[in-house]
C-alpha positions in Angstrom: -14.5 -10.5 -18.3 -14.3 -8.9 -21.5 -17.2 -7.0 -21.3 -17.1 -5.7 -18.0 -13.4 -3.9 -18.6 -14.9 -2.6 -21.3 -18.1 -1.2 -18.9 -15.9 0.1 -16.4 -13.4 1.7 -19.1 -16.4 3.6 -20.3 -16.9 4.5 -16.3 -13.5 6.0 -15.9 -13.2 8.0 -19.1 -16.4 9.8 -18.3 -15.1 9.7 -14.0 -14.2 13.6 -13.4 -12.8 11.7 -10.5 -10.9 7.8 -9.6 -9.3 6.3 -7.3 -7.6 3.6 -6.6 -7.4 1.7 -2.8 -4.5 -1.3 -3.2 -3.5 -3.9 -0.7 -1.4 -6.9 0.0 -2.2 -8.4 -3.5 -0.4 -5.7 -5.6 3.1 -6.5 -3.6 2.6 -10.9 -3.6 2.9 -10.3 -7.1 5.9 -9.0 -7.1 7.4 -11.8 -4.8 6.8 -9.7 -1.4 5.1 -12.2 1.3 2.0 -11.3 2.5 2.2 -10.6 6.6 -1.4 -12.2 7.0 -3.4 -15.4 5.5 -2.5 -19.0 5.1 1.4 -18.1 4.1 1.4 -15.2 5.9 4.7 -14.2 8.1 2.9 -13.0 10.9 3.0 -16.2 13.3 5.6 -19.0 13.0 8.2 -16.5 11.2 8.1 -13.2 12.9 6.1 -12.4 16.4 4.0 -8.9 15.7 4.8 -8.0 19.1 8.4 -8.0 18.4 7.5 -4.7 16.2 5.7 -3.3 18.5 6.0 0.4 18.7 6.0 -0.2 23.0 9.4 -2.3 22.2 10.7 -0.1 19.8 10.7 2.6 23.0 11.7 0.0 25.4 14.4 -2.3 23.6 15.6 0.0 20.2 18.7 -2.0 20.0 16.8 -5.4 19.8 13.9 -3.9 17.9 16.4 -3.0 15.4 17.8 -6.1 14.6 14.2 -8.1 14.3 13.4 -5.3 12.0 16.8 -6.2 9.5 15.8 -9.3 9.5 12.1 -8.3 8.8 13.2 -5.5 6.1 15.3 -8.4 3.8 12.8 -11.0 4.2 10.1 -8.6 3.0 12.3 -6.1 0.5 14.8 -8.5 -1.1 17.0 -7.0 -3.4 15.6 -7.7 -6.6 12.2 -7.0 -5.9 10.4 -4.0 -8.4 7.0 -3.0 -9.9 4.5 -5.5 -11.8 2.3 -5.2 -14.6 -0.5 -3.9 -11.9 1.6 -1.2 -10.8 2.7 -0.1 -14.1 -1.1 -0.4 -15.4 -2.5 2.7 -12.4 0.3 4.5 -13.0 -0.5 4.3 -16.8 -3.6 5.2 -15.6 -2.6 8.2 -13.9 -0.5 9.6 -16.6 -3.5 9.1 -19.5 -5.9 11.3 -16.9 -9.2 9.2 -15.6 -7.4 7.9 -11.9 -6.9 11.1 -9.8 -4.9 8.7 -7.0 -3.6 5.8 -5.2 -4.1 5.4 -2.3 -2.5 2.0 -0.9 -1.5 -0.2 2.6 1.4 -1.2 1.5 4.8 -0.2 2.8 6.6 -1.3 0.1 7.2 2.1 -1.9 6.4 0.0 -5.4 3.6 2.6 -6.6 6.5 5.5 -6.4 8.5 3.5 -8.3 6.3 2.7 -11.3 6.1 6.5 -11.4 2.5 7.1 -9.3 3.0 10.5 -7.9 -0.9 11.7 -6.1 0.1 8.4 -3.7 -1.1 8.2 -0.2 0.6 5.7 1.5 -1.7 4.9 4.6 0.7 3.2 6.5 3.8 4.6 5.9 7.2 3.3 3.9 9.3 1.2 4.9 11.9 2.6 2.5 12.6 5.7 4.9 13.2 5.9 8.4 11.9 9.0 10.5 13.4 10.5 13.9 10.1 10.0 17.0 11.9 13.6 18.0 12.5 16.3 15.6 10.7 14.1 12.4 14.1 14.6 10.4 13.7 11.8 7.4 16.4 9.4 6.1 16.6 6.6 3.7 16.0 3.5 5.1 19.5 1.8 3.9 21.4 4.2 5.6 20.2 2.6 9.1 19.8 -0.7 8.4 23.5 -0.4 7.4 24.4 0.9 10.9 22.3 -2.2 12.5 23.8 -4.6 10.3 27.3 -3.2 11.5 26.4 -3.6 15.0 26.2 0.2 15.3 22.5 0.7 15.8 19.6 2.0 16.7 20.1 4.5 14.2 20.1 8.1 16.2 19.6 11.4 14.7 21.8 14.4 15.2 19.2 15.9 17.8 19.4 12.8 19.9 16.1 11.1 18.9 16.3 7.6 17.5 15.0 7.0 14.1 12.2 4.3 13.5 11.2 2.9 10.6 8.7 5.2 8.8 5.7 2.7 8.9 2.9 2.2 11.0 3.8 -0.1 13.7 1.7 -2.2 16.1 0.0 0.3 18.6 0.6 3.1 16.3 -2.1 5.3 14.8 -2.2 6.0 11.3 -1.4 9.5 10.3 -5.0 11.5 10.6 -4.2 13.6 7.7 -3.2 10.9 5.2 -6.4 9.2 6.4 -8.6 12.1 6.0 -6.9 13.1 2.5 -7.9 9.1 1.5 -11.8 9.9 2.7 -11.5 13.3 1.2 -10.6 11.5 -2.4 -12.5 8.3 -1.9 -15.5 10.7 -1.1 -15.2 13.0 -4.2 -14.8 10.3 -6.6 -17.0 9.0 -9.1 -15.2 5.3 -9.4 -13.2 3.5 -6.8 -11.1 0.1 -8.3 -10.2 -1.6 -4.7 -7.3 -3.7 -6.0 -5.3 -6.6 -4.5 -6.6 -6.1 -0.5 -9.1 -8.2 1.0 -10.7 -5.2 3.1 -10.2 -6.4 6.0 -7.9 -3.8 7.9 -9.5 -0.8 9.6 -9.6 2.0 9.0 -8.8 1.6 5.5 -11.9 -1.2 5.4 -14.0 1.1 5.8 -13.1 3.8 2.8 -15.3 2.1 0.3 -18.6 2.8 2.3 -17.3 6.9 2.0 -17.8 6.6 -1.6 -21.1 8.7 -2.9 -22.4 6.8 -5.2 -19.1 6.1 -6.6 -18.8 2.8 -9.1 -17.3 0.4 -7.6 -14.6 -2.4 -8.4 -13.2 -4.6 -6.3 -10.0 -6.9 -8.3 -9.3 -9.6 -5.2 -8.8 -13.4 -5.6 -10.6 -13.7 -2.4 -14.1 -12.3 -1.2 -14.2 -9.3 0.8 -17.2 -7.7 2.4 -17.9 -5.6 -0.4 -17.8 -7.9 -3.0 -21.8 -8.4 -2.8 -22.6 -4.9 -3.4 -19.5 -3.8 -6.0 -20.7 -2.9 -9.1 -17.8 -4.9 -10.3 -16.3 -8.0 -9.3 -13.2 -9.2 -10.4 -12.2 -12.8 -8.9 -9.0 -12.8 -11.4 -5.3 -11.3 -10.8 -4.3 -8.3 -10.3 -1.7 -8.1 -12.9 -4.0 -9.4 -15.6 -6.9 -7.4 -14.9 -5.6 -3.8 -14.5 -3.5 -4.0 -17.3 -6.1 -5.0 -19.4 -8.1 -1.9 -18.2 -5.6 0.6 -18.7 -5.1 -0.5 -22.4 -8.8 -0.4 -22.7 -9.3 2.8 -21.8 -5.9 4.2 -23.2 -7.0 2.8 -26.6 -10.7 4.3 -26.7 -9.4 7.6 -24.5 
């Protein structure tokens, strides 16, 4: 394995352009459950359909209080960057990654200090108001729930909702056409930690133009045939070792 960080450190310091595309993996190792998979929580622990965004509009009250009950199972307290997320922002800050674009919700890559993020499917940190878009932090309304004094409502009226992506809920079009726009214009793409299975996202590798490509994923995804890399191994071993190879040669 060795030799190929080495390759692809030698691809990002001549990149004019990277990116990075992170999933589900990145945030397991940092003790947040995946929602899908063999120990996923989607299923016998929590019923998708409870956040859907139809029952959000019908039942707020109830959809409130399933979402608590999501937000500290999936966010616990002590929960923070890993060694993965530390290593792309490292990345980042020496030059060679240009962005991060991820699926996850959790808000880790802000933490570890990533600031070109596009977070594809929202955060789960803030909560947003379906009327006038007014944005708070997401403790503030979970406070009022846990109280008894939700659904959070905004001063116009509106009720806030979590600021994610919920089931029967588009994705943003511009944070998805900002992902093509960077996946499209770079010259190496690290896929780290997702499976690429979830649309649209899936489908951002095949935008790249004869991009490098890397995939770090326990698991096989549908790319893993054609990636120029492959990287069966963990997240937080891997991309560390990357950044310090191409921090110590850069």
């Amino acid at each position: 394995m060795d030799d190929r960080i080495a390759d692809l450190a030698d691809d990002l310091r001549a990149a004019d352009a990277a990116v990075a595309l992170t999933g589900a993996g990145l945030s397991t190792a940092s003790g947040i459950p995946s929602f899908r998979g063999e120990d996923g929580i989607w299923g016998e622990e929590f019923d998708p359909q409870s956040f859907h965004l139809r029952r959000f509009r019908r039942d707020p009250g109830g959809f409130w209080e399933d979402r608590l009950r999501l937000q500290e199972r999936m966010l616990p307290d002590d929960v923070a960057p890993n060694a993965a997320h530390d290593a792309l922002f490292q990345l980042e800050r020496e030059g060679p990654l240009t962005a991060v674009i991820t699926q996850n919700t959790d808000g880790l890559h802000a933490e570890a200090g990533s600031e070109r993020l596009i977070e594809l499917h929202g955060n789960a940190r803030r909560v947003v108001c379906e009327d006038c878009g007014t944005q708070r932090d997401a403790e503030w309304a979970f406070g009022l729930v846990d109280d008894g004094d939700g659904p959070p409502t905004c001063e116009c009226g509106g009720i806030y909702k979590p600021d994610v992506v919920l089931f029967g809920e588009d994705l943003a079009p511009s944070a998805l056409s900002t992902a093509r726009e960077l996946v499209a214009d770079s010259d190496v793409l690290i896929v780290a930690g997702s499976s690429l299975q979830v649309q649209p996202a899936a489908s951002l590798p095949t935008r790249r133009d004869g991009a490098a490509l890397a995939v770090v994923n326990y698991d096989l995804t549908p790319f893993t045939a054609s990636a120029d890399y492959d990287f069966r191994a963990d997240v937080t071993e891997v991309l560390p070792a990357l950044a310090d190879a191409v921090c110590r040669e850069g």
